[in-house]
Every structure is written in structure tokens, then in C-alpha cells.
N, CA, C and O atoms as a GROMACS GRO file, in nm:
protein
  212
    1UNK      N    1   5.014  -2.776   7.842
    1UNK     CA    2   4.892  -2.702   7.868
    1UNK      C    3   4.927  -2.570   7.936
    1UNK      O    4   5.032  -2.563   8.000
    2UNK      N    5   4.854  -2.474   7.927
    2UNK     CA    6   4.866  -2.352   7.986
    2UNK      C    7   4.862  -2.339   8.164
    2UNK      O    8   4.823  -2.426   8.242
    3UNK      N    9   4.896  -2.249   8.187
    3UNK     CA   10   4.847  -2.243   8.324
    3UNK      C   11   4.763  -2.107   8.335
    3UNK      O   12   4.777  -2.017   8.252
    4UNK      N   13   4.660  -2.097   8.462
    4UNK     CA   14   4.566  -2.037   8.474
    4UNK      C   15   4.648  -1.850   8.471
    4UNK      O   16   4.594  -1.747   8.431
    5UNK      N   17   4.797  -1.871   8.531
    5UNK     CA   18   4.833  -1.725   8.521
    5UNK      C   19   4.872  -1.701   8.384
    5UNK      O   20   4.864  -1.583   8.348
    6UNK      N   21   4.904  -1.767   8.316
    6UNK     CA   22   4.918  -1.761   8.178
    6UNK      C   23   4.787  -1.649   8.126
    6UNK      O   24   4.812  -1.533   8.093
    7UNK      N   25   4.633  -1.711   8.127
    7UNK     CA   26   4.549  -1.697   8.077
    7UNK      C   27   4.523  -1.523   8.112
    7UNK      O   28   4.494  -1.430   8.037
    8UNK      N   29   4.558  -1.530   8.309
    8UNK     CA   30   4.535  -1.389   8.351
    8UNK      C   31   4.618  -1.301   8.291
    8UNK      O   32   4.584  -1.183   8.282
    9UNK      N   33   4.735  -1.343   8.244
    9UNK     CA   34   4.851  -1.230   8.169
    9UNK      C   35   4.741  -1.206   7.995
    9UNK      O   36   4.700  -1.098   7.954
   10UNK      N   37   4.723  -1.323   7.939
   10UNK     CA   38   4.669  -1.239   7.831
   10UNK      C   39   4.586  -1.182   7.865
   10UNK      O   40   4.589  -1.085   7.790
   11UNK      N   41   4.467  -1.164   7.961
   11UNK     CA   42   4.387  -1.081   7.955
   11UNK      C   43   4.413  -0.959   7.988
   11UNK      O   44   4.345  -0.862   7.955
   12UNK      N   45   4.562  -0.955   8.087
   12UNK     CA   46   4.587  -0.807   8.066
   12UNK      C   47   4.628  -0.702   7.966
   12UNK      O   48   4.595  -0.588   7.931
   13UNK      N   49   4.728  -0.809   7.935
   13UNK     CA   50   4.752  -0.774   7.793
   13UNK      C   51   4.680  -0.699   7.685
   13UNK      O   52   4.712  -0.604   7.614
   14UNK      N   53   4.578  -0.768   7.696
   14UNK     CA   54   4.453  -0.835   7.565
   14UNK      C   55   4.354  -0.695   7.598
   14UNK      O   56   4.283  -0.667   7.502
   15UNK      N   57   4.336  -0.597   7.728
   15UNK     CA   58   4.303  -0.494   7.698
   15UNK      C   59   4.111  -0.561   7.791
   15UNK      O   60   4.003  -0.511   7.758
   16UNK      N   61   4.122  -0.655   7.881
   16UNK     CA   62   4.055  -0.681   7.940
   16UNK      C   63   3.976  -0.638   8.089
   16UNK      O   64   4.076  -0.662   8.156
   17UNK      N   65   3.921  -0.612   8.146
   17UNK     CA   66   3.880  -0.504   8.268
   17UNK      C   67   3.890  -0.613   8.336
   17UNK      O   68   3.855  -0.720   8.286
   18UNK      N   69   3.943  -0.603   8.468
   18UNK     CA   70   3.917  -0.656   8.599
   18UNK      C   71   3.785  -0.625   8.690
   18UNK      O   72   3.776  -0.547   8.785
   19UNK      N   73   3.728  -0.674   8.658
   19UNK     CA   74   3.576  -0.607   8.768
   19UNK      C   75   3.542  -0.665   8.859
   19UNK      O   76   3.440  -0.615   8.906
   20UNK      N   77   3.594  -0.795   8.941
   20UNK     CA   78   3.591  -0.828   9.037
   20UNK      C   79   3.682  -0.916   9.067
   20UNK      O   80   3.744  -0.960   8.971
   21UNK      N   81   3.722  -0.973   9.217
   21UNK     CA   82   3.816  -0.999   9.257
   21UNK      C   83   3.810  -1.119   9.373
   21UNK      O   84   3.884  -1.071   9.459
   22UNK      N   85   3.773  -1.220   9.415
   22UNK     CA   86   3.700  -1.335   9.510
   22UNK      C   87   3.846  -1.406   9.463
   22UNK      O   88   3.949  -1.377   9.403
   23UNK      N   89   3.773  -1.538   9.540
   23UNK     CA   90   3.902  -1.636   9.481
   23UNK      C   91   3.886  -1.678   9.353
   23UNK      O   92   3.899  -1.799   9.339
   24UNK      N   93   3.862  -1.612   9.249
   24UNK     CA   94   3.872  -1.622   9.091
   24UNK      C   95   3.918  -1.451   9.060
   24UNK      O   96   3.906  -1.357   9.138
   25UNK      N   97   3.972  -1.451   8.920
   25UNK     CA   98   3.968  -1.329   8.863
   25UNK      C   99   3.822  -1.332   8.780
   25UNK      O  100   3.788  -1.436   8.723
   26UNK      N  101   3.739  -1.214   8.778
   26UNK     CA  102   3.657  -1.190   8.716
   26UNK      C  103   3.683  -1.072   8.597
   26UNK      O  104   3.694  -0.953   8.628
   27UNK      N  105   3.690  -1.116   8.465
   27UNK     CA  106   3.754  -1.015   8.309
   27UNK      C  107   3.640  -1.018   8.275
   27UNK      O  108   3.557  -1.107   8.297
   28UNK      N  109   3.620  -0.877   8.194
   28UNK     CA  110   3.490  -0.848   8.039
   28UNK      C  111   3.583  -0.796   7.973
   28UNK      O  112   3.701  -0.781   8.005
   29UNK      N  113   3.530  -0.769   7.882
   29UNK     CA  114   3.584  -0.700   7.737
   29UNK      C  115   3.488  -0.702   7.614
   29UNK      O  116   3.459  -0.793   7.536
   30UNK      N  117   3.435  -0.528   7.625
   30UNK     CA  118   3.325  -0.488   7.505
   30UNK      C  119   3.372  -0.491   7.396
   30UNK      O  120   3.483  -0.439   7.383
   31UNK      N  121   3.309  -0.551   7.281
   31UNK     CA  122   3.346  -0.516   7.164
   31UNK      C  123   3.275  -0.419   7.107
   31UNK      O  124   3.178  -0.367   7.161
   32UNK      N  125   3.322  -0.387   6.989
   32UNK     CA  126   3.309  -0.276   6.893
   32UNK      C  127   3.130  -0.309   6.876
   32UNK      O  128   3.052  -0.213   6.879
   33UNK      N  129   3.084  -0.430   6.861
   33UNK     CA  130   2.953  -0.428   6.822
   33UNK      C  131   2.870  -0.437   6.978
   33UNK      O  132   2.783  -0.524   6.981
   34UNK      N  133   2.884  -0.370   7.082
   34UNK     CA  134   2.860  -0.401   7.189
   34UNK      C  135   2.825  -0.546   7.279
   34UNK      O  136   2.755  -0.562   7.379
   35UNK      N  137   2.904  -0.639   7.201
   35UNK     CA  138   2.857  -0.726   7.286
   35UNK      C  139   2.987  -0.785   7.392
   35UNK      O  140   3.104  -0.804   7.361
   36UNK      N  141   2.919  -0.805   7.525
   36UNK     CA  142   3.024  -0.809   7.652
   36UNK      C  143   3.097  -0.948   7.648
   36UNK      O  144   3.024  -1.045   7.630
   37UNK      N  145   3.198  -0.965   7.658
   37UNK     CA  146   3.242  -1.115   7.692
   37UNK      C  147   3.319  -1.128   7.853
   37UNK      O  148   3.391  -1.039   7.898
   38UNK      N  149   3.295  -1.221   7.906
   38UNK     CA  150   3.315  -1.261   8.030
   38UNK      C  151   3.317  -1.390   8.071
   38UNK      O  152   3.245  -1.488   8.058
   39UNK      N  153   3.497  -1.341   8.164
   39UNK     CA  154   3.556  -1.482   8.170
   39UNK      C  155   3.623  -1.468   8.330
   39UNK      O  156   3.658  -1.376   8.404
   40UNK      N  157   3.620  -1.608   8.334
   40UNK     CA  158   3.660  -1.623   8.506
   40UNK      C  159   3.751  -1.719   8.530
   40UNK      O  160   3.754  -1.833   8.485
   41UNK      N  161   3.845  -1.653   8.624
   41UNK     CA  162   3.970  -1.722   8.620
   41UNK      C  163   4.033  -1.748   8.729
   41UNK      O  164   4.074  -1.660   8.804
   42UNK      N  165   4.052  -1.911   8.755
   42UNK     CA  166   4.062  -1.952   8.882
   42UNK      C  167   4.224  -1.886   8.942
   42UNK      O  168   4.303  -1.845   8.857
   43UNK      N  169   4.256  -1.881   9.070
   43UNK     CA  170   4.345  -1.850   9.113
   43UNK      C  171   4.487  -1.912   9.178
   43UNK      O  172   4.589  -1.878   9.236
   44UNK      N  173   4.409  -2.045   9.119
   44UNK     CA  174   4.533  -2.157   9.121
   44UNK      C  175   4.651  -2.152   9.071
   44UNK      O  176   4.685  -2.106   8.963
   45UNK      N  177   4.714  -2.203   9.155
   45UNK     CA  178   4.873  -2.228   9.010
   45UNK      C  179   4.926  -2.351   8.965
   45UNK      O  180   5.041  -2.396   8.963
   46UNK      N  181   4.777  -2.408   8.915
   46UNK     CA  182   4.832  -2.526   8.846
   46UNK      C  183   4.802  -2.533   8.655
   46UNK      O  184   4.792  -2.421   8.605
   47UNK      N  185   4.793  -2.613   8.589
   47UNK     CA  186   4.788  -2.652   8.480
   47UNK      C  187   4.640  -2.614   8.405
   47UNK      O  188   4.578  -2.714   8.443
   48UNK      N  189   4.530  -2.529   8.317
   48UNK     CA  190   4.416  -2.581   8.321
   48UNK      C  191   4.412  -2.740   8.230
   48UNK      O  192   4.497  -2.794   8.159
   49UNK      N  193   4.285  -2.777   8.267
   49UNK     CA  194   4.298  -2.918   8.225
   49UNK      C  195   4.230  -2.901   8.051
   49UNK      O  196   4.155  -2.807   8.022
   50UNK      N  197   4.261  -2.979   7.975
   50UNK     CA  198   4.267  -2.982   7.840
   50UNK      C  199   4.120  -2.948   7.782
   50UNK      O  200   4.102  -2.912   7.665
   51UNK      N  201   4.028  -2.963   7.865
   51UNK     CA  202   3.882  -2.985   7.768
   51UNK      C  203   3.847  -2.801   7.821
   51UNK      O  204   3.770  -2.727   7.760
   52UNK      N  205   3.918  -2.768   7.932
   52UNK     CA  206   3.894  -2.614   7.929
   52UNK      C  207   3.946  -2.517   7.846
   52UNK      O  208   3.898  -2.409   7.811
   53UNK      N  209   4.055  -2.574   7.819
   53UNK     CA  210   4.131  -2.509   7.709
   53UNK      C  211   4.092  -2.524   7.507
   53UNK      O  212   4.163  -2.465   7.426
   0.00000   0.00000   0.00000
């Protein structure tokens, strides 16, 4: 299974905004047809568990 920094590396990658910062990462990313996607990402460093993935 992945781990949660895993997920934060693709979103940097992946061309994702950081817009906030708590004990989660908070990502969007507009698409071409304007619609926003937004995802939150715990700051753990463990495993995520399978049904999140």
C-alpha cells in the first residue's frame, strides 16, 4: 500500500496547489473544464489503509 507521503509527492508533481496547511495537507487542482478537485492529506507516516486507496 502507499504511504500518505507518497500521495503528497504526486500531488506535487501532478501540478497540484497547496492552499492550506493544519495537521493535514490541503491540494486543489482546476481543470480545463473548470471544475476544482480537492484532496486532503493526512500528515502521518504510516501506510494509507486499502479502502482509501
Amino acid at each position: 500500500m502507499p504511504r500518505w507521503s507518497d500521495l503528497k509527492r504526486f500531488c506535487d508533481r501532478d501540478g497540484w496547489e497547496l492552499y492550506k496547511q493544519t495537521e493535514h495537507y490541503f491540494f486543489r487542482k482546476t481543470e480545463e473544464n473548470g471544475n476544482v478537485r480537492r484532496i486532503k492529506i493526512s500528515m502521518g507516516t504510516g501506510e494509507m489503509q486499502g479502502h482509501l486507496w
